[in-house]
N, C-alpha and C positions, 0 to 999 in steps of 0.2 A: 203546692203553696206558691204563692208570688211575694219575692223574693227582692229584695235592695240592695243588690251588693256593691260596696264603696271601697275602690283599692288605690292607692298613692302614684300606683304606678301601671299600665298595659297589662295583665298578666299574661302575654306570650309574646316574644317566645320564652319557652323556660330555660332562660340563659344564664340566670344568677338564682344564688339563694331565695331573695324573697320572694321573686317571682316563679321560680319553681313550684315555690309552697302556695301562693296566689292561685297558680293555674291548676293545682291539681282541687285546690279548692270548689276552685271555675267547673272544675269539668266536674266535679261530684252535684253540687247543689242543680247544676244545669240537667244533670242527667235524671235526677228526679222530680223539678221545681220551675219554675218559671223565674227564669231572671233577669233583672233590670238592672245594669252596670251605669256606675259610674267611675271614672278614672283619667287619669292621665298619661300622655305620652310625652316624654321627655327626654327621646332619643330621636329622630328622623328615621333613622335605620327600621324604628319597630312602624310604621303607617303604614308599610306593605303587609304585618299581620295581622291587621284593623278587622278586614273580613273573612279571617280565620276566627277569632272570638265574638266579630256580629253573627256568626253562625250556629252560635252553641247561646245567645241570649234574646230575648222578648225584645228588650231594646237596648240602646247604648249609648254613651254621651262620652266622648275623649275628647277632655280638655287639652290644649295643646300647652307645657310647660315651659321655655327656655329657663335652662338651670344658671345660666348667666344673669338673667334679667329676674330672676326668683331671688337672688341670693342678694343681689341690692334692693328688690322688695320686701326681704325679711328683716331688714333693717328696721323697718317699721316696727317692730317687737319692742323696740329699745324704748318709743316713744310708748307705748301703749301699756308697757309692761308684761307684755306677754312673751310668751316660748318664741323666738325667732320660727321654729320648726314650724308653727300655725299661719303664719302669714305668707310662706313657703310653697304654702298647698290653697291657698287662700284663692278662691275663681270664680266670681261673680255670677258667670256663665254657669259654671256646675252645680252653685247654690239654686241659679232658677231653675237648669233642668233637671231638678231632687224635687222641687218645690209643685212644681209642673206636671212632673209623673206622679208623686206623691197626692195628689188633687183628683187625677184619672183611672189609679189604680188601688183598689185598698191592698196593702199589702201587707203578708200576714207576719211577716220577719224582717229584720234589718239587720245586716253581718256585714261586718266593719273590719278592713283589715288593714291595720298598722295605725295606733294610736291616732296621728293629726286628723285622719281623716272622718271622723267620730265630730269634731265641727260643724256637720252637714247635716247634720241627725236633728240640731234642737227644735224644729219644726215639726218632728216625728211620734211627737209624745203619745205613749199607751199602743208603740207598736212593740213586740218583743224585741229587743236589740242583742245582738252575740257581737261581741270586740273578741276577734284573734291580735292580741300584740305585736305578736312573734317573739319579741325579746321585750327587757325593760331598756325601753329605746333610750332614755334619759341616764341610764345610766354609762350609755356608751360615754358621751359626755363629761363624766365624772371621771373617766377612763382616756379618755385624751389629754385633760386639762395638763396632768405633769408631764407631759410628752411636748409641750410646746412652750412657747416661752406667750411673757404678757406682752400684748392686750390677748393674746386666742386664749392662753391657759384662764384669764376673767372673761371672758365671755363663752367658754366651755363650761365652768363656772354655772355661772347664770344659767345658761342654758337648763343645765343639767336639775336645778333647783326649779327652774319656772316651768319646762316640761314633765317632772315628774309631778307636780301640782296638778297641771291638767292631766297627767295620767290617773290619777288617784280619783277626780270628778269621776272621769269617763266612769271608772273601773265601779265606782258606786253607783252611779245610774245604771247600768248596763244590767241587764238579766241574767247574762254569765261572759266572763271574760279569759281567755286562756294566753297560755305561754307556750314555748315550745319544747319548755322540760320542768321538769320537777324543781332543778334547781333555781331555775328563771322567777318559777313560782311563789320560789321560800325566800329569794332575791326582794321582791315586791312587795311582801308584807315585812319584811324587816324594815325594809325604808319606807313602811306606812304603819307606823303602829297605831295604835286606838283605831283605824277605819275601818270600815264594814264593807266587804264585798264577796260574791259568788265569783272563786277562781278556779281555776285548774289548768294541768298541762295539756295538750294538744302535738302529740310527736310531730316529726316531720315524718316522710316516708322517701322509698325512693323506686323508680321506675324501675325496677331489673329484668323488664323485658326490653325496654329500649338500651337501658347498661347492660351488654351482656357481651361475652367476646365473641367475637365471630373470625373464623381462622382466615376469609376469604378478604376482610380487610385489611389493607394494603397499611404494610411497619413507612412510619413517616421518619424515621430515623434514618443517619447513615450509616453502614456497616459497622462494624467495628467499636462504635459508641458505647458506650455505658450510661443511657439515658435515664435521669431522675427528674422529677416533675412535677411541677406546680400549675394549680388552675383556680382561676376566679377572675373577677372584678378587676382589672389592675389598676384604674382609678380610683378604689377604695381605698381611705387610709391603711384598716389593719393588715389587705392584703401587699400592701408596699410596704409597711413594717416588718411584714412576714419575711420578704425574698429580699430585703437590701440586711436584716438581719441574717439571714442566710448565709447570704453570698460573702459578707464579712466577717462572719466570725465561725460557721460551719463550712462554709466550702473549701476551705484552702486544705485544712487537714484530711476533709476526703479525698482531694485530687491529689496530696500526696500520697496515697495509699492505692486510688485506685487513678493511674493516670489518664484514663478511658474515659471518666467522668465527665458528664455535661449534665446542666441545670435548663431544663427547658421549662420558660416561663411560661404559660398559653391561657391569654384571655384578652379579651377586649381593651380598649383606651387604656394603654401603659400611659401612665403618668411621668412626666419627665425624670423623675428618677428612678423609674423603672427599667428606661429606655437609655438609662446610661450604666445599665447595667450590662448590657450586652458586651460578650466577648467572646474569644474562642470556647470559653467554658463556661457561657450562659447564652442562651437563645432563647429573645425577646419575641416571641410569633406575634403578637395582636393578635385580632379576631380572625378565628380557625371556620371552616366551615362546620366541621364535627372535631368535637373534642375525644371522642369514643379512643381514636386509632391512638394518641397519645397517653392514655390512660393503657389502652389495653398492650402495648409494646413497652413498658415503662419497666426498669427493673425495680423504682419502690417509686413511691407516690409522699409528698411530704408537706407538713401544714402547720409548721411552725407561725402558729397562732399569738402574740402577747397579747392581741387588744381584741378577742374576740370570743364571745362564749358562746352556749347551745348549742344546740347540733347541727353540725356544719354540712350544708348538702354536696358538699366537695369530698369531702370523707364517706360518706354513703356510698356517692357514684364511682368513687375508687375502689373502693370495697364491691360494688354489685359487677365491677371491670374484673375481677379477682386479683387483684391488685393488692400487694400487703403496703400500709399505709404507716408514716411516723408521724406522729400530732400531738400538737400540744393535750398537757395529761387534762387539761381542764374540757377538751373535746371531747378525747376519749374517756374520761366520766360522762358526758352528756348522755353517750352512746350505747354508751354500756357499763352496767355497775361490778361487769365482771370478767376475769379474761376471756379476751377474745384472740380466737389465729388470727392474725395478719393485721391487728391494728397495735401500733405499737405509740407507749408511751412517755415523751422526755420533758424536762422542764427546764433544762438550761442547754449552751452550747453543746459542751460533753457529752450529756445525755442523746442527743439526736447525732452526733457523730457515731458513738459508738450503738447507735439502733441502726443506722442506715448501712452503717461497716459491716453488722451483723448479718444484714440479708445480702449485701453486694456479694459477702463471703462466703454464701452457701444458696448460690442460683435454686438448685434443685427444693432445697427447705424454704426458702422465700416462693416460690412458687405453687408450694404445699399449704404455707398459712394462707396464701391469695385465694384460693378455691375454698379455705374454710371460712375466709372474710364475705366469700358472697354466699356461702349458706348461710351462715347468721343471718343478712341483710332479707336475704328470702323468707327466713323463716320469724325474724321480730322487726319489720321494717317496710311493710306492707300500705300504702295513701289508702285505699280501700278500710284495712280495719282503724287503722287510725282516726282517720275524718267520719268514722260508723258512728263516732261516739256522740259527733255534732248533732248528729240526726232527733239522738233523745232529747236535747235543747231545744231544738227548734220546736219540739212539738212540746214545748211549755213543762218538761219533766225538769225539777229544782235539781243545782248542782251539788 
């Protein structure tokens, strides 16, 4: 088949969440399909892996982003009355070459992932269209607003109102739209009642050939340490919510307990307050070259989540590390409706104190749940059977 695929962001490398789930996307539809990308890049860092993904598609078109000069373009929303998030992604350039290749290609699908980018489509009418969501991105929005004060908590606000509006279009037009859990799913029609759309969930998966430990990899730690760890995005809000909640109201009490203890941060662009977290008992890395050796030397892995739902591919890849993990319980529902070794569940301070005490204080049984966390992940957490299910989609089977 030839194939439209429209993504917000590079999908490689798989450095973060969504582009994880972007590229394994990537590499599935390409492996069978003829693909024609559209996307953006909005790192500098990522144009050296530009012809790693012109290699796996037909053709390609990366829009070049500055998220500085986006973010005073999406201002335009206000005047227009539309979702700031739409003008955001909004690239003149990308609409002609959709319009351009669209004209030279008949193409027998169009898969769309992450809601704004479904904009580029209206030209496309009477081809089949698949919107992967990921999450109900609008309602992250509804989820920040009391977290900040006025004018962001009104224009989180808004936001949240005026992009689930165009979520709910998309989601009716589209021929089938997914989430990346069940609950994301049941999230979505509660804040659409009376609308009519073909949905469903779309798991994540996770690489555990490339997560896997390997003994010949060199411990990034110092001797002696009692290293616990956190990974993602550190320019993301929830993940800065996560580790400055942490570090203040969970870590003191474990470093009374275990005075070995250190917090190692490890992800890309720490945000200035992530970067003032640094001390003898937090270590801020920025970007690692592999995250692997920090997950797989880690005594627990931890993901005190408040502002973030679905399945988090940080908890996967901890878990495929054999790694016993503590997450928020609203993760560990995404991931599993059932107990699991090695993934452990808290929902306030206390709770994750005394989850992370519980494995510091028995190395040997912490490292027994961790090998059971990555046969789960092996055995129900598979990009392969997961993205199988696209397949019937594509080929016009009703959801």
């Amino acid at each position: 088949m030839k194939i439209l695929y429209l993504v917000h962001r590079l999908p490689y490398p798989p450095n973060k969440g969504d582009k994880v789930r972007s590229y394994h996307l990537l590499r599935h539809l390409a492996a069978r399909h003829e693909v024609h990308l559209g996307t953006f890049i909005d790192d500098p860092d990522d144009e050296q892996h530009l012809p790693r993904v012109q290699a796996l598609c037909a053709g390609v078109h990366a829009a070049r982003l500055n998220p500085r000069t986006a973010k005073l373009l999406s201002l335009r929303g206000l005047l227009s009355g539309e979702a700031l998030s739409l003008p955001y992604y909004r690239d003149a350039g990308l609409q002609t070459w959709v319009d351009d290749v669209a004209a030279r290609v008949r193409f027998d699908a169009v898969v769309v992932f992450s809601g704004v980018m479904a904009q580029y489509t209206t030209g496309l009418e009477g081809v089949r269209t698949l919107v992967d969501f990921v999450d109900v991105d609008s309602a992250k929005w509804r989820d920040y607003a009391p977290e900040h004060a006025w004018p962001l908590s009104w224009l989180y606000r808004r936001e949240f109102g005026r992009l689930l509006s165009f979520e709910q279009r998309v989601a009716e037009a589209a021929d089938c739209s997914f989430l990346s859990t069940h609950k994301e799913v049941e999230l979505f029609r509660q804040l659409s009642p009376g609308r009519r759309f073909d949905m469903e969930p779309l798991l994540n998966g996770v690489d555990a050939g490339f997560f896997t430990p390997d003994p010949a990899r060199p411990n990034p730690f110092a001797a002696g340490e009692l290293p616990l760890v956190f990974t993602g995005a550190m320019d993301y809000w929830p993940n800065v919510d996560a580790v400055t909640w942490f570090v203040a109201d969970m870590l003191p009490a474990l470093r009374e307990r275990f005075p070995a203890l250190r917090l190692h941060i490890v992800g890309r662009s720490p945000a200035p307050a992530v970067q003032a977290l640094a001390s003898g008992a937090v270590n801020v890395t920025g970007t690692v070259p592999d995250v692997r050796p920090y997950l797989q030397y880690a005594a627990a892995v931890v993901a005190p989540l408040r502002l973030a739902r679905g399945i988090q591919n940080k908890v996967l890849e901890a878990m495929a590390m054999a790694r016993p993990v503590v997450a928020a319980g609203s993760c560990v529902r995404a991931i599993a409706g059932r107990a699991v070794p090695g993934l452990l569940a808290a929902e306030d301070a206390a709770g994750y104190v005394e989850a992370v005490a519980g494995l510091l204080s028995d190395r040997n049984a912490a490292d027994a749940a961790g090998r059971g966390a990555r046969e789960f992940v092996l055995r129900d957490y598979s990009w392969d059977a997961h993205l199988a299910s696209l397949d019937r989609h594509l080929e016009a089977t009703p959801c």
